[in-house]
C-alpha positions in Angstrom: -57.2 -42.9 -57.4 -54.6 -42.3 -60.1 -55.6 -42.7 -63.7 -52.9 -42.4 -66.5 -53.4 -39.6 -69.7 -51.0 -40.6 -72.8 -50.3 -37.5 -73.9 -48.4 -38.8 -77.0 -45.2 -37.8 -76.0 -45.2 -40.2 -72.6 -47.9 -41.0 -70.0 -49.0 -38.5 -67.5 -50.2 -40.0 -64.4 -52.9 -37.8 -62.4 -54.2 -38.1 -59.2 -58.1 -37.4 -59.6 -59.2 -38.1 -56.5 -56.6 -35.5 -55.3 -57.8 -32.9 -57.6 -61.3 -32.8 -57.2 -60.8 -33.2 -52.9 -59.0 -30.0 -53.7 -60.9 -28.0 -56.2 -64.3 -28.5 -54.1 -62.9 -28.8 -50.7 -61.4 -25.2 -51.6 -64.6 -24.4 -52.9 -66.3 -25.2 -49.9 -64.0 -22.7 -47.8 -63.9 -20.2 -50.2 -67.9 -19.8 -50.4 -67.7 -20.1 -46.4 -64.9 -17.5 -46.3 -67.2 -15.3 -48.4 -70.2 -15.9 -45.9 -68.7 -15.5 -43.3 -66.7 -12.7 -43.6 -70.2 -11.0 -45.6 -71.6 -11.5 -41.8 -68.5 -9.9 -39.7 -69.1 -6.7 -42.3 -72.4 -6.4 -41.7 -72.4 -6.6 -37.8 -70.0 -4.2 -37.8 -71.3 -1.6 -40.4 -74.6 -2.1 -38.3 -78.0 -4.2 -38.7 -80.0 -1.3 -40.8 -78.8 -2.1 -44.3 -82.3 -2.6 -45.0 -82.6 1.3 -43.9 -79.6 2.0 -46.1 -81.6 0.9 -49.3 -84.8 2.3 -48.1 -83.6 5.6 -47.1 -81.6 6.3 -49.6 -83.3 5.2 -53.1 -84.6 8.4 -53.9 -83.3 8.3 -57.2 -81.6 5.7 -59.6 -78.3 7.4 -59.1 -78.8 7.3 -55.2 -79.9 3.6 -55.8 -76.9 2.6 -57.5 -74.2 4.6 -54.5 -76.6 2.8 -51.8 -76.6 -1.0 -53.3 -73.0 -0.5 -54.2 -72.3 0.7 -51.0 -74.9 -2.4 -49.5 -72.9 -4.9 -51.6 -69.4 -4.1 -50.1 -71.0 -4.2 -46.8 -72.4 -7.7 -46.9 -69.3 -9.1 -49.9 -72.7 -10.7 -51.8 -74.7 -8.8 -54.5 -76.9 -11.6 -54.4 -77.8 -10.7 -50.5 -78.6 -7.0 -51.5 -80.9 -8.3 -54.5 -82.8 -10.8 -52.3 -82.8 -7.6 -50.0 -84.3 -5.5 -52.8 -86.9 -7.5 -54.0 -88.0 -8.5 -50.3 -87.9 -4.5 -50.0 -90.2 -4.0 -53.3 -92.7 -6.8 -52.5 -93.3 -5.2 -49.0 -94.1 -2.3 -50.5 -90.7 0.3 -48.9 -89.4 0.5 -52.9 -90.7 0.8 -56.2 -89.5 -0.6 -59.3 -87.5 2.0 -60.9 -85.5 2.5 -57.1 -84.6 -1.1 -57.4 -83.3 -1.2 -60.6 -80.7 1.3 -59.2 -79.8 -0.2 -56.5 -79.0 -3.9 -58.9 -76.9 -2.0 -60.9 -75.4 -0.5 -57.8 -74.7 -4.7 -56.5 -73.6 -5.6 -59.7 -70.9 -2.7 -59.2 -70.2 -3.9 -55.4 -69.6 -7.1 -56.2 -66.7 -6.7 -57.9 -64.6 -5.4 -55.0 -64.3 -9.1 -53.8 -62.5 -9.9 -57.0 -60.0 -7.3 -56.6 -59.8 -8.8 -53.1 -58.8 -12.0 -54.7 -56.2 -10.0 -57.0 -54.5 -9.5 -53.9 -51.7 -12.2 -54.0 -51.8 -12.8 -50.1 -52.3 -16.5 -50.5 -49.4 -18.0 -48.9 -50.5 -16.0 -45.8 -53.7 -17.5 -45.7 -53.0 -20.0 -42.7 -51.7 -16.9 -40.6 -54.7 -14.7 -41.2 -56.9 -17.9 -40.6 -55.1 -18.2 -37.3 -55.3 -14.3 -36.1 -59.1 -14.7 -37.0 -59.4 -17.4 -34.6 -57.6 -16.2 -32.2 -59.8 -12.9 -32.2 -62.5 -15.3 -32.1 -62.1 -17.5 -29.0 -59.6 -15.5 -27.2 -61.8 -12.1 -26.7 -65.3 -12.1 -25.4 -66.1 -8.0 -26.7 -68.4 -8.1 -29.6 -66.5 -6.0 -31.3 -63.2 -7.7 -31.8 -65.2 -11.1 -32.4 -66.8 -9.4 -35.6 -63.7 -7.9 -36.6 -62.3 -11.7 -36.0 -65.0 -13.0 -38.0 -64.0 -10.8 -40.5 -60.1 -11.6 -40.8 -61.1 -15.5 -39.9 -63.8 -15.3 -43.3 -61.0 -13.3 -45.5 -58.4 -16.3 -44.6 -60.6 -18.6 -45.5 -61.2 -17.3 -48.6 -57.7 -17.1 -49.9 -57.2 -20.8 -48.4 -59.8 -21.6 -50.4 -58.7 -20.6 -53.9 -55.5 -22.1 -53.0 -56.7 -25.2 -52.3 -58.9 -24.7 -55.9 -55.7 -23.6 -57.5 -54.0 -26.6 -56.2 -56.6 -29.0 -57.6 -56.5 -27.3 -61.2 -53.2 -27.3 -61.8 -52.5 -30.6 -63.3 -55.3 -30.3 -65.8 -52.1 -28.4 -67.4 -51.6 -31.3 -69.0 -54.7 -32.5 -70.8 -54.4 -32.1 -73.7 -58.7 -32.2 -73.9 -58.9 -29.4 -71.6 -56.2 -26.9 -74.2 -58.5 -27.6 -76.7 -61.9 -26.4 -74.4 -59.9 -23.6 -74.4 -59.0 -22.9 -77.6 -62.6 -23.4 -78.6 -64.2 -21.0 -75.8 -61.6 -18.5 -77.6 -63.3 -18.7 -81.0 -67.2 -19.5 -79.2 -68.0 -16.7 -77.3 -71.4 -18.2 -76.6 -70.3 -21.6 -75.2 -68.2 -19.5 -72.8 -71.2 -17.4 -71.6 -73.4 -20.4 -71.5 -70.7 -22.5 -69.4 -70.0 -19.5 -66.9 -74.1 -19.0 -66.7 -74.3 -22.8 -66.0 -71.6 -22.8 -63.5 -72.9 -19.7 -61.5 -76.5 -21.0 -61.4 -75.0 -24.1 -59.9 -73.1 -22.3 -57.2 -75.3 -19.4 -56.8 -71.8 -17.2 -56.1 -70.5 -14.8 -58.9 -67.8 -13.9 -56.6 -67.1 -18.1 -56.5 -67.5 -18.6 -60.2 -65.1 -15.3 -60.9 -62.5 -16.7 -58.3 -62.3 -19.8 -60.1 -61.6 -17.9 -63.3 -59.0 -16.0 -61.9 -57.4 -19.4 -60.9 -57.6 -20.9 -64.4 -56.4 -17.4 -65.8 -53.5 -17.6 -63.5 -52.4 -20.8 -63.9 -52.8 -20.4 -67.8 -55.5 -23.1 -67.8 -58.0 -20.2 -70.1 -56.6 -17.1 -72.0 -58.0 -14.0 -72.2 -60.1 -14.7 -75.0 -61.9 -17.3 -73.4 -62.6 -16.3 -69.7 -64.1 -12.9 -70.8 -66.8 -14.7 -72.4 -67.0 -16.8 -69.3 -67.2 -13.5 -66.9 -70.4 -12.3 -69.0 -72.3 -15.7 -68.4 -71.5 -15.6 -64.2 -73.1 -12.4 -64.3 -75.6 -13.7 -66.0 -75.9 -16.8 -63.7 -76.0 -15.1 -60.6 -79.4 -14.0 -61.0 -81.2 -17.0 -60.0 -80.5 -15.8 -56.5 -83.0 -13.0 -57.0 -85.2 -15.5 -59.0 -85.3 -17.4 -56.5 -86.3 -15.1 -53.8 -89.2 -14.2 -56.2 -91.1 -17.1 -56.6 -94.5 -16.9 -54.6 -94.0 -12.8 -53.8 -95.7 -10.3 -55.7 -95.7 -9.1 -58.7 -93.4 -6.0 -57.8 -91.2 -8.5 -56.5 -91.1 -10.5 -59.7 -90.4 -7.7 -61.9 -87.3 -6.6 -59.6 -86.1 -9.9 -60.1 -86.6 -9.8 -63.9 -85.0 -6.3 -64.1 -82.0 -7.9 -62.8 -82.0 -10.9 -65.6 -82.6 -8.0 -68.6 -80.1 -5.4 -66.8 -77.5 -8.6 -67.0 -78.6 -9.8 -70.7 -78.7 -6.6 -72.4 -74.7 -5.8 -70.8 -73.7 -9.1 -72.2 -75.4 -8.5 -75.7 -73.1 -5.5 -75.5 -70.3 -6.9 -75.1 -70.0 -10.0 -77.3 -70.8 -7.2 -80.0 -67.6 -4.9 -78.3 -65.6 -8.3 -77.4 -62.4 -7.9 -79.7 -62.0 -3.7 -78.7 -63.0 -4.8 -75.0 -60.4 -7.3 -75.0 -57.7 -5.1 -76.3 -58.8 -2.7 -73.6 -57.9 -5.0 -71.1 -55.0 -6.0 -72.3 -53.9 -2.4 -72.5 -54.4 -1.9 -68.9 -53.0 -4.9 -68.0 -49.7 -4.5 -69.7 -49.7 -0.5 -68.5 -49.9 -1.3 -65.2 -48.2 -4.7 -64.9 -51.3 -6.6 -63.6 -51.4 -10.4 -62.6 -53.5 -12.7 -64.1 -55.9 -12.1 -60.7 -56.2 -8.6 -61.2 -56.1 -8.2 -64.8 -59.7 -10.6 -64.7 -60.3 -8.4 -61.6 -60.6 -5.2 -63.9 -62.2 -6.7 -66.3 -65.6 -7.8 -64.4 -65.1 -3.9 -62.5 -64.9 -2.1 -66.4 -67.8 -4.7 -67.3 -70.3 -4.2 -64.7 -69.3 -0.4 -64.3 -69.4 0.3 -67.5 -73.1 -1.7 -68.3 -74.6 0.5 -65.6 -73.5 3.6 -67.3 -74.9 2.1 -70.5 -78.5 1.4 -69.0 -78.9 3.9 -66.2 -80.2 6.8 -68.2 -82.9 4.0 -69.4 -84.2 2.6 -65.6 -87.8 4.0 -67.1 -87.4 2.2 -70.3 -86.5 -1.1 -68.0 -89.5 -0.7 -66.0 -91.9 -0.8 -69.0 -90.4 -3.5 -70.3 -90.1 -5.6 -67.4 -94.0 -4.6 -66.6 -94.6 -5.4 -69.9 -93.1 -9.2 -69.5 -94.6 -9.9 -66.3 -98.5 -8.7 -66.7 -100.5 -8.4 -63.4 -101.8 -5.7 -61.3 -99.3 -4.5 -58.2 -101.1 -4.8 -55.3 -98.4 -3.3 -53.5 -99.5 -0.7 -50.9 -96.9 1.9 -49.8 -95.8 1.4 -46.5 -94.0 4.8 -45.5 -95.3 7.6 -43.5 -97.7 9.6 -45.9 -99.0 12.4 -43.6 -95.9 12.7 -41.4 -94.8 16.7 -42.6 -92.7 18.0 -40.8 -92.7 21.3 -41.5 -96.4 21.7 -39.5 -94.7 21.0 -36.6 -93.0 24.6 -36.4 -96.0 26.1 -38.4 -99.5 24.6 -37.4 -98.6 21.8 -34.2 -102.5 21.4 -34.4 -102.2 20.4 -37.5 -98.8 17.9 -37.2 -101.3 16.3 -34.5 -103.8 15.6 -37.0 -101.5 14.7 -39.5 -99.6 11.7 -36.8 -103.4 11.0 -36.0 -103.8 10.0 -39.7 -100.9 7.6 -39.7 -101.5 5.8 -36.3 -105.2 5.2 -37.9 -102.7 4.0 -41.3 -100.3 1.9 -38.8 -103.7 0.8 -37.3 -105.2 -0.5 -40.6 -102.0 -2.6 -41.5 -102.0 -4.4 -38.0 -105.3 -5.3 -38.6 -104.7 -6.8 -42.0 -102.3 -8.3 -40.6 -104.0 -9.8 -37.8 -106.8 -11.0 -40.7 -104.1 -12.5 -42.9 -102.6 -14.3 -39.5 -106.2 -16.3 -39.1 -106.0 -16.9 -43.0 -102.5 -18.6 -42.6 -103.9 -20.6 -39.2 -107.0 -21.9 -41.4 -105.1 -22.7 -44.4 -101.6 -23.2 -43.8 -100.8 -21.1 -47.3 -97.4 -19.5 -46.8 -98.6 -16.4 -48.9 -100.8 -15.4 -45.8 -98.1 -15.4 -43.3 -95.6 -14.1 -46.2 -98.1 -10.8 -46.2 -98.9 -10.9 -42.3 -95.0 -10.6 -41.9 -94.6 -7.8 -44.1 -97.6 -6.0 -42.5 -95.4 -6.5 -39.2 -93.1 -4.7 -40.8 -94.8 -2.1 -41.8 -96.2 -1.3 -38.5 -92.3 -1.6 -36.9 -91.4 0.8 -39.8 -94.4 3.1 -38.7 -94.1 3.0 -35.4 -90.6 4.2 -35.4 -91.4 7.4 -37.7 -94.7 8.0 -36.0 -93.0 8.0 -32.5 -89.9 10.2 -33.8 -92.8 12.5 -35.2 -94.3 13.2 -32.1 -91.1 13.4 -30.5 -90.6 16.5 -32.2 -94.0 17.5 -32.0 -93.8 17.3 -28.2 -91.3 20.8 -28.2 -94.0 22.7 -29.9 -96.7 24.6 -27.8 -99.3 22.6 -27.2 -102.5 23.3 -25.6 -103.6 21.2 -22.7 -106.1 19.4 -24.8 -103.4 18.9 -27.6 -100.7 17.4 -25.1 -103.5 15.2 -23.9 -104.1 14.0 -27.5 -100.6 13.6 -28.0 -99.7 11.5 -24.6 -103.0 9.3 -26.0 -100.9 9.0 -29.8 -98.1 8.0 -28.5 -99.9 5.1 -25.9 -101.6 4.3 -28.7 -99.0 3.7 -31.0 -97.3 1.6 -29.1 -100.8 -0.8 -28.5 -100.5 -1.1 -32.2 -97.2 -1.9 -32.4 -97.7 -4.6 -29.2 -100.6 -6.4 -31.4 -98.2 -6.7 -34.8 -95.9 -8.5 -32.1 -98.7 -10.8 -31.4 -100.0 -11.9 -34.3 -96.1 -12.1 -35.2 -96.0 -14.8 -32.4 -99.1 -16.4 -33.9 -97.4 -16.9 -37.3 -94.3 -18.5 -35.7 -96.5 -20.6 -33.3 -98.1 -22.1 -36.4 -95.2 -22.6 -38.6 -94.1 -24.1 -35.8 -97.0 -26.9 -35.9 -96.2 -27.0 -39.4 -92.7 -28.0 -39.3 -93.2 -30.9 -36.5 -96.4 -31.7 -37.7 -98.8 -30.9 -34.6 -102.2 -31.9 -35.5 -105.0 -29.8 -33.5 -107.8 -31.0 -33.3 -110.7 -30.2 -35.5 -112.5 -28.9 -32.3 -109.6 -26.9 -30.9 -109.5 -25.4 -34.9 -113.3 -24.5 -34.4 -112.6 -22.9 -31.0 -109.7 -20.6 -32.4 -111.7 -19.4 -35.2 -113.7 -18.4 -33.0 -111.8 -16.0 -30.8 -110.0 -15.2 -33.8 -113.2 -13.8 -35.6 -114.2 -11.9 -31.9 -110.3 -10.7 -31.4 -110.3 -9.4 -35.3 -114.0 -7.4 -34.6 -112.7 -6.1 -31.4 -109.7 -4.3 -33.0 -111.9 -3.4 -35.9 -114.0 -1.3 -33.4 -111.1 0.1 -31.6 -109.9 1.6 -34.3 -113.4 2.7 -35.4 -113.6 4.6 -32.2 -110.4 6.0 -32.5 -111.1 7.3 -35.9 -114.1 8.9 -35.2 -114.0 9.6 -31.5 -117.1 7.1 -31.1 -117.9 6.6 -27.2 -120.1 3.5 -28.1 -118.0 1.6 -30.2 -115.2 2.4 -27.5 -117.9 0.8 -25.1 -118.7 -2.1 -27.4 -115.1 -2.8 -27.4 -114.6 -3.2 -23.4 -117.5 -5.5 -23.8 -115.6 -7.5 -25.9 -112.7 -7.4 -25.1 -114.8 -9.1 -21.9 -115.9 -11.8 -23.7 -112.6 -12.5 -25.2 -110.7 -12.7 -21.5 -113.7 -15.2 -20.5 -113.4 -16.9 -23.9 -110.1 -17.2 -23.0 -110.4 -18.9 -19.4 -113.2 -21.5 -21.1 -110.9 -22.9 -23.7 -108.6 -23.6 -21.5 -110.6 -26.0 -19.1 -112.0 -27.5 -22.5 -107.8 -27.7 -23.7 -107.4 -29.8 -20.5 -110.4 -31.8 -20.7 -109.3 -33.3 -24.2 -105.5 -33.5 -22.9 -107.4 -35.5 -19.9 -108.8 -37.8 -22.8 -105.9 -38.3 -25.2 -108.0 -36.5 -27.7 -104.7 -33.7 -27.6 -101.1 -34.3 -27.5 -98.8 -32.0 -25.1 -97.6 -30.3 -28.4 -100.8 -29.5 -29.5 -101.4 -28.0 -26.3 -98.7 -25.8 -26.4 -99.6 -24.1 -29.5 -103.0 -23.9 -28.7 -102.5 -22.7 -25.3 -100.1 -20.0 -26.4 -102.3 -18.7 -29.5 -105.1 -18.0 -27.0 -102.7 -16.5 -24.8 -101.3 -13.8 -27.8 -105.3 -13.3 -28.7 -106.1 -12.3 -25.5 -103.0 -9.8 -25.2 -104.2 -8.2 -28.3 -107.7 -7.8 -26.7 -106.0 -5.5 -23.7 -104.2 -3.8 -26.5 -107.7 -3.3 -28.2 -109.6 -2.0 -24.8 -106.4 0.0 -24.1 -107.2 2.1 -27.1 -110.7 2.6 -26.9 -110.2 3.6 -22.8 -107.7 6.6 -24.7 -111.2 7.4 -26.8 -113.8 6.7 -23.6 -110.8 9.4 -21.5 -111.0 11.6 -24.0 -114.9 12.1 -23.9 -114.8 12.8 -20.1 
C-alpha cells in the first residue's frame, strides 16, 4: 500500500504498509528480545531474587544497590516493582524498604539503554544465530540459559533495526518536522506523548529504544526527546499499578510511591530542562557519543540523579503516600521474630524456646491459611486465595529459617530432654510446612474448576464444608496442644483426625453414587475427589503433631 506525500517540491511516494510491518514487527522482537533475554539472566543469576530484595532492604540505601542490582538481573524495572509490591503486600517489606528498592529499578533500568547504545546492529542476525545454536544444539542447562541470553540480546538489536527501518521515511513528512519542532517548544506534550506511549507498551526500555531510533535517525532533536524520556518514566508505572489493584493497602501505597517518586523527578526537571540539556550536550560532544548513547546518558543522569534528589526524603514519601491512600495495613510481618541467634551459644534452652515460639507463629499462618482456602472454595473471591497463597509463603519462608535455626541449635549441648524437644521441632516443622502444601493444592484444585467451569454439586459443596470445618478444628487443637503441652486436646485430635479418615472413605462412595446417576460429571469428580484427598493428608499432618505432644507426656 503506497500512498503519495507532495511535499511541495515534488511527490514523495511511501510505502505504509512497509513502515508500520516494520516499526511493530520490530517492536514485537524487540520486547521479546527484552523478555527473553530478562529470563536467561535470571536463571543464571539464580531463582532467589525475591531473597535478594528481602534480605537485603535493610535500609533505603541497601534498597536502592539491591533493586538496582534486581533490575540488571531480570533487564525489567517493571518485574522488580511488581516484585516489590507482591513483597510488601505479603508482608516480607515495609513501605519505606520499597521505596528504595524503586528508585534502585528506576536506576537498573537504564543499563538496557546503554545496551542499545551499543551500535552492534548489523550483527544482529549472527548473535541471533549463535543463540540458537546454543539453544538446540546443547542439552546442559547452563549453556541453554546462556543461549537464551545471547538469542534474547539478538533479538533485541534485530528488533530496533527493523523499528529503525520502518521510521526512516517519515524523514520526509513534512507533518512529522513540525511535531517536532513543537515537542521542542512544549515540554508537556512531550511528557504526555512518551507517558501515553509507555502506558500502551508497558516497556520503558521499548519506549526509550524507540527514542533512541528517532534521535538517531534525526526524526526528534534533543530538545524534544528529553521531554519525551520524563513521560516513559512516567508511563511505566502502570506496571506496578497494575499489580496493585485488589492487594493491600501496603501494596497500593508501594505502587503509588512509584507514580510520586516518578512525578516529582519530572517536575524537576522541566524546571532544570534548558541547564539539563546543555549538560547533555556537553557530555555528548566531550566524549563523542552517538545519538544512542547520548539519549542513553541522559535517562542514566535523569533517573540517577532523581534518586539522589528524593532518597534523603523516603520518610517524607511514605507519609505522603499513606496520606493519599487512607486505610489501615493489615499487613502482618512474616519474618522470624524470635529466632536469636545469639542464645544458641549463650542459653540453647532458651534458643529452644525461642524456635518453639516460631513453629507455634509458622503454625498460626498455616492455619489461616487453611481458613482462607475454605473461604476461597465457598466464595470463589480471588482475595481469599490471594491471602491463602501468601500465607504459603510465609510458612515456606518460615520453615526454611526455623529449620536453619535448629540446625545450629543442634551443635549446642543439649540435654536429653532438650534434644528430644528438638528432634519433635524439627518433625513438626515440617508437618506444618506439609499442610501449607495442601491447602496450596486446594487453591489450584479450585481455580482449576474456576477456569473450565466445573460445577459441583450443591451436595458435594455441603459435604466439603463439612470436612473442611472438622479438618480446620483438628489443626486448631493440634496446635493448642502443642502450645500448651495439653495431653487431652492431643487426644481429641487423634479422635478427629478419626473421624476425618472415615469422613473421608464415606464421601467417596456418596462421589460415586451421584457419578452412578449423572448427578456429577468426571470433572467434577476429580476435584472433589482430590480436595478430600489433600484434607485428609492434612489430618495425618494434624495427628502427627499432637502424637509429638502425647510422646512427650510419656
Amino acid at each position: 500500500m503506497f500512498v503519495e506525500i507532495n511535499l511541495g517540491v515534488g511527490i514523495v511516494e511511501l510505502n505504509l504498509q512497509q513502515m508500520l510491518f516494520e516499526f511493530f514487527g520490530g517492536l514485537g522482537i524487540f520486547l521479546y528480545g527484552i523478555k527473553f533475554m530478562g529470563d536467561g539472566l535470571q536463571k543464571t543469576a539464580g531463582e532467589r531474587l525475591r531473597g535478594v530484595l528481602d534480605r537485603f532492604t535493610t535500609n533505603p540505601v541497601m534498597g536502592v544497590l539491591a533493586g538496582l542490582i534486581v533490575t540488571v538481573l531480570v533487564q525489567s524495572s517493571s518485574a522488580t516493582t511488581v516484585i516489590t509490591v507482591g513483597l510488601v503486600s505479603a508482608g516480607f517489606m515495609t513501605l519505606r524498604q520499597a521505596i528504595g528498592v524503586i528508585m534502585g529499578a528506576n536506576i537498573g533500568t537504564t543499563i538496557t539503554a546503554f545496551i542499545i547504545g551499543i551500535d552492534v546492529g548489523e550483527y544482529a542476525l549472527p548473535i541471533i544465530a549463535l543463540g540458537s545454536i546454543l539453544l538446540f544444539f546443547f542439552k546442559n542447562k547452563k549453556i541453554h540459559n546462556v543461549g537464551q541470553i545471547v538469542f534474547g540480546f539478538g533479538s533485541l538489536f534485530y528488533g530496533l533495526e527493523l523499528m529503525s527501518g520502518g521510521m526512516k521515511p517519515l524523514r520526509s513528512l513534512e507533518s512529522f518536522h513540525e511535531l517536532t519542532v513543537e515537542l521542542s517548544s512544549n515540554p508537556i506534550l512531550g511528557v504526555l506523548i512518551g507517558t501515553l506511549f509507555t502506558v500502551i507498551v508497558q516497556s520503558s526500555s521499548a519506549t526509550i529504544g524507540i527514542l533512541q531510533g528517532l534521535h538517531a535517525e534525526s526524526l526528534i532533536n534533543l530538545d524534544g526527546a528529553l521531554p519525551v524520556l520524563f513521560g516513559d518514566n512516567i508511563g511505566t508505572t502502570i506496571t506496578a499499578i497494575l499489580a496493585a489493584i485488589g492487594t493491600s493497602v501496603a501494596a497500593k501505597r508501594a505502587a503509588a510511591t512509584h507514580v510520586l517518586f516518578n512525578l516529582i523527578g519530572t517536575t524537576i526537571f522541566l524546571i532544570l530542562l534548558s541547564p539539563f540539556t546543555y549538560v547533555i550536550e556537553m557530555i555528548r560532544d566531550s566524549l563523542g557519543l552517538n545519538p544512542e548513547l547520548t539519549i542513553a546518558f541522559a535517562h542514566g543522569i535523569f533517573n540517577t540523579t532523581n534518586t539522589l534528589i528524593q532518597l534523603p526524603f523516603v520518610a517524607g514519601l511514605a507519609i505522603v503516600v499513606t496520606k493519599l491512600i487512607p486505610g489501615e495495613d493489615a499487613i502482618i510481618d512474616y519474618k522470624a521474630q524470635h529466632l536469636d541467634p545469639v542464645f544458641i551459644e549463650q542459653s540453647p534452652s532458651i534458643a529452644l524456646g525461642q524456635a518453639k515460639e516460631e513453629v507455634l507463629r509458622m503454625g498460626k499462618f498455616a492455619l489461616k491459611g487453611l481458613e482462607e482456602t475454605n473461604q476461597f472454595l465457598k466464595t470463589k473471591n480471588t482475595k481469599h486465595s490471594s491471602s491463602a497463597y501468601q500465607l504459603e509463603e510465609a510458612v515456606n519462608n518460615l520453615d526454611r529459617k526455623i529449620t536453619d535455626y535448629l540446625v545450629d541449635l543442634a551443635t549446642s549441648s543439649l540435654s536429653e530432654h532438650e534434644s528430644e524437644e528438638h528432634s519433635m521441632l524439627i518433625d513438626t516443622v515440617r508437618d506444618i510446612e506439609r499442610i501449607g502444601d495442601h491447602f496450596e493444592n486446594i487453591i489450584e484444585l479450585v481455580e482449576y474448576q474456576q477456569a473450565n467451569k466445573v460445577k459441583i454439586t450443591d451436595s458435594a459443596m455441603d459435604d466439603l464444608e463439612t470436612m473442611f470445618s472438622l479438618t480446620v478444628k483438628t489443626v486448631e487443637e493440634a496446635l493448642q496442644a502443642l502450645d500448651q503441652k495439653n495431653h487431652e486436646a492431643a487426644i481429641d485430635v487423634v479422635k478427629k483426625e478419626n473421624d476425618i479418615d472415615s469422613m473421608e472413605r464415606t464421601l467417596r462412595k456418596q462421589h460415586i453414587l451421584r457419578m452412578n446417576e449423572g448427578k456429577c460429571t468426571g470433572q467434577a469428580g476429580i476435584v472433589f475427589v482430590d480436595i478430600i484427598s489433600n484434607l485428609e493428608r492434612i489430618g495425618d499432618h494434624a495427628v502427627n503433631i499432637a502424637e509429638y505432644v502425647l510422646g512427650d507426656q510419656k
